[in-house]
Every structure is written in structure tokens, then in C-alpha cells.
N, C-alpha and C positions, 0 to 999 in steps of 0.2 A: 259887581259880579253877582252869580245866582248861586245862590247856595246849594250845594250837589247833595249835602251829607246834613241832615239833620239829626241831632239825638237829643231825648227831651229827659231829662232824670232817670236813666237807665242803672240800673242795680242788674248784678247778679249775684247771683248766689247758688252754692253746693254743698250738697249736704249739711246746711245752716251755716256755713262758713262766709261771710259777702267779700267776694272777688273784685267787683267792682261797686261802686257807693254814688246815687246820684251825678250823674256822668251826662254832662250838655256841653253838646261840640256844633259847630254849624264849619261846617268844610264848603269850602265857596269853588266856583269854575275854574280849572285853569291855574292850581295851584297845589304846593309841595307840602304838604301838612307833616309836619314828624311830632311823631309819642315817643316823647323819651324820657326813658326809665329806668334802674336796675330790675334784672332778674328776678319775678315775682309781684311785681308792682303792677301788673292786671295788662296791660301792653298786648298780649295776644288774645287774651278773651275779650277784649274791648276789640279789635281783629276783624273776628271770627263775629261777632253780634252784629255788626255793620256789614260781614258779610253774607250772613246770613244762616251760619249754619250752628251759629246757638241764638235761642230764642229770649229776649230777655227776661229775668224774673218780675220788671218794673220796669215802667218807661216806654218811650219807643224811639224806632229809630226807622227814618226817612230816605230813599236812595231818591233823587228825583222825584220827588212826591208820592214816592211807592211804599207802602210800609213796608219794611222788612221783618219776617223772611217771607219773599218772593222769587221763585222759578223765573218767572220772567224777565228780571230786573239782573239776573246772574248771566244774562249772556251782555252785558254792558260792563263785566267786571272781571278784571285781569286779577284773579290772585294768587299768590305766591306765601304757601305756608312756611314755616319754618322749618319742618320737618321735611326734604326733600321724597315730594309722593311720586318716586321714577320706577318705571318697569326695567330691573336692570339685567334682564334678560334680553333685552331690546335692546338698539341699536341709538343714538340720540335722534336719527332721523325716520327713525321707526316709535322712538315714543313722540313725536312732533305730531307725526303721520296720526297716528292713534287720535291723539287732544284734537288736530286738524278737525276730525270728523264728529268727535262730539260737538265741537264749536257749529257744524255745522255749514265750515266752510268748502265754496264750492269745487269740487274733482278736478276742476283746469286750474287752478290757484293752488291748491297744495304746495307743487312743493315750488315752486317759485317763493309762498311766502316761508316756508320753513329756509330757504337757503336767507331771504332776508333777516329773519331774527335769529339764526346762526350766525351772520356777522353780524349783528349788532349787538352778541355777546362774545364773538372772538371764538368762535366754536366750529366755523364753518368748514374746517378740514379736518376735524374728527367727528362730521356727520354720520360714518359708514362705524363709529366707535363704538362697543356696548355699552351700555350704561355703566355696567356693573365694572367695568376698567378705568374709569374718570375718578378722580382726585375729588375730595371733598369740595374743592373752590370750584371745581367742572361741574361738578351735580348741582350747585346753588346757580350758576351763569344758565345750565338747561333747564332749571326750575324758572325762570326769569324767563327763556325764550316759550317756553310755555304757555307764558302767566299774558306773553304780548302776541302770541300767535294772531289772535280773533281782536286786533286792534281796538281795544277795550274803551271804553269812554271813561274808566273810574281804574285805575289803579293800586291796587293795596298786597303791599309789601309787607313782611314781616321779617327785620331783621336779614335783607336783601345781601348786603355785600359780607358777611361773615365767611372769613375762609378766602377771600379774593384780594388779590395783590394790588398794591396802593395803583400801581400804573392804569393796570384795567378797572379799577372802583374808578378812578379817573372816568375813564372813558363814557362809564355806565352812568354816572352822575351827570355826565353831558350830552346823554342820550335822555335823562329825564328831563334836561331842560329843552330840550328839542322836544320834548311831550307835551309840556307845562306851553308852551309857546303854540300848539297844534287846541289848547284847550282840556286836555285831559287834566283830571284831578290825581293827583298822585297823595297816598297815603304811606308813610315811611315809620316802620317803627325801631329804633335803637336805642344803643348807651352808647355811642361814638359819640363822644363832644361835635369833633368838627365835620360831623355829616349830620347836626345836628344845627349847627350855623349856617349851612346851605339850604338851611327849608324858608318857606315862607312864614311858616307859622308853627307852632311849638306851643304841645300841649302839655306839662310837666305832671306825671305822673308817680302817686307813692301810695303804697297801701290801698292800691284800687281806687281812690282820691286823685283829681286834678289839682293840681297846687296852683297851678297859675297857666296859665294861656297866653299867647302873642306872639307877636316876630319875636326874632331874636335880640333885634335893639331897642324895642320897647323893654323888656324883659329887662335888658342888661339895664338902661337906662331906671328901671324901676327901682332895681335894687344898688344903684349906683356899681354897679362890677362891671370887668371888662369882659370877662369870658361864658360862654353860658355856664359852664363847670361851678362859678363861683353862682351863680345865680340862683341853680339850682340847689346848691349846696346851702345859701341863704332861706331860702323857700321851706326847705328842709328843716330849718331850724339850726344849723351849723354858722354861725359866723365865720366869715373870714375874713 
């Protein structure tokens, strides 16, 4: 496999504070990478640095051979913040429309592909819906069809299914592996255990520190546990 994501000893740091601390990840083609972390453990700034839009204090970091930050290298990359960024004055297929056209895609394709990743988030018959009347799990499903609109080569989620019902996390999980299977690289960041067992690979994150790296059954296997919960929690410094 070709490695998508390179980071080479990436720190940041804020206001003398270090958020992230020597930070080397190689994310490869065609694969499910998850950060997972509690709340604070650097998870979205590590994100945002890969995706471009903080610049490291230290280090660097690689999109396909492109350093990042790169303009260029952003229209290859589906991403999905944590904070849902919806115009909720608009309609979901008025804010599709909008993204549509920064993406760049073309005027006979609109809304054919908006009606596409509207059902492939379960959204497709409250297209004419305003944003600002969708439920917290609606706003994160149109942040997602967004994030897929311009069929992205590099996928990076932050904390993607929070607010979404086990049924449709389902569904959405099986739409990433129909990604992962097309070649795209998918980046997933949570603290769900078991959407943390469906990655390929697993970056264990504490205090802006990697504790440890690898599938999920290397991992377990490492630290002889069954679950990643106990693994991480070993990594951690926690016996169990």
C-alpha cells in the first residue's frame, strides 16, 4: 500500500501550552485509520494539522507527497469538523448546493450528486428541510454528506457518528467500507470502543502523545486483553 498521510515529529503548541508532542503517523491507501482518545487528548488538532488548517509548530506533515498546508491538496479532502459548519438558514439541499459549487463541481452534476449523498446519509426526503429544523444527529448526517459531496480521495472525520442512532451508524460504517474498498483513505476520530474495533489501524492517543499504534489485534495481542478498552487502558498505565 502507498502511504496517503505522512507526519514526521509534528508538535503543536498554544500559547506555550504543547497540544500535540512529536506525533509520526504514515496512513497508507485504501484504509480506516482511527485516533482514539478521551476528550482533550489532542484528537482534533492532530485533525485540523493533516488537514490543513493549523500549521504545525514542529514537524511536517505529507498529503500525497504535498506538504501541508496546501490549497491544492484540499480539494482531494472530504472533511467533516466536529462542530457542525451548516448555513441553517438554508435548506439541506441549498447548503449541498452552496459546498457543490465551492467544490467546483460541474452545473449538470449538482444535484443529481446532492440527491446521491443525501441517501447515503438517510437524508434524501428532508432535502427541501432547513437546516436550522434538523435534530442534532441530522446536522452531523448533512455535515457528512458535505464532507462526500466532491468524492474526496482522503477522508477525515472528526468524531463523525456522535448524535446518530445505532441503526444508521450502521449503515454509515458500511458506506465507509464501500470507500475503503473504492481506495479512499479514511481518517476517524473517536472514544467509541467499538467503532474503534472496525478501523484498520489505531492510533492511541493521551496528552497529545501516541501511546501506541496498530490494528486492533496487534494491539490487543500486545498487551494480551481482549478488548481495545482494556488495551488502552493498559497503555495508559491502568491495569486491568
Amino acid at each position: 500500500m502507498d502511504s496517503f498521510i505522512t507526519m514526521n515529529e509534528v508538535s503543536q503548541s498554544f500559547n506555550g501550552e504543547d497540544v500535540l508532542t512529536s506525533i509520526n503517523l504514515e496512513i497508507n491507501e485504501g484504509e480506516i485509520y482511527g485516533l482514539l482518545g478521551p476528550s482533550g487528548s489532542g484528537k482534533t488538532t492532530l485533525v485540523k494539522t493533516i488537514v490543513g488548517t493549523l500549521k504545525p509548530s514542529s514537524g511536517t506533515v505529507y498529503v500525497q507527497d504535498v506538504e501541508m498546508p496546501s490549497l491544492k491538496k484540499l480539494q482531494d479532502i472530504g472533511y467533516m469538523a466536529q462542530a457542525d459548519a451548516l448555513y441553517s438558514e438554508l435548506t439541506a439541499k441549498e447548503n449541498l448546493a452552496f459546498f457543490a459549487k465551492l467544490y467546483g463541481i460541474p452545473r449538470h452534476s449538482i444535484s443529481n450528486r446532492i440527491d446521491e449523498v443525501l441517501s447515503q446519509v438517510d437524508l434524501l426526503e428532508s432535502k427541501n428541510k432547513l437546516a436550522d429544523k434538523f435534530s442534532g444527529g441530522m446536522k452531523r448526517r448533512l455535515s457528512l454528506a458535505i464532507a462526500l459531496l466532491h468524492k474526496p480521495k482522503i477522508l477525515i472525520l472528526d468524531e463523525p457518528t456522535v448524535g446518530i442512532d445505532p441503526i444508521l451508524r450502521n449503515k454509515v460504517w458500511n458506506h465507509f467500507y464501500e470507500m475503503k474498498q473504492q481506495g479512499i483513505s479514511i481518517i476517524i476520530t473517536t472514544h467509541v470502543m467499538d467503532e474503534a474495533e472496525k478501523c484498520d489501524q489505531l492510533a492511541l492517543l493521551r496528552d497529545g502523545k501516541i501511546m501506541a499504534s496498530g490494528s486492533p489485534s496487534k494491539l490487543k495481542k500486545q498487551t494480551n486483553t481482549s478488548s481495545i478498552e482494556q488495551s488502552f487502558l493498559y497503555y495508559g498505565g491502568v491495569q486491568t
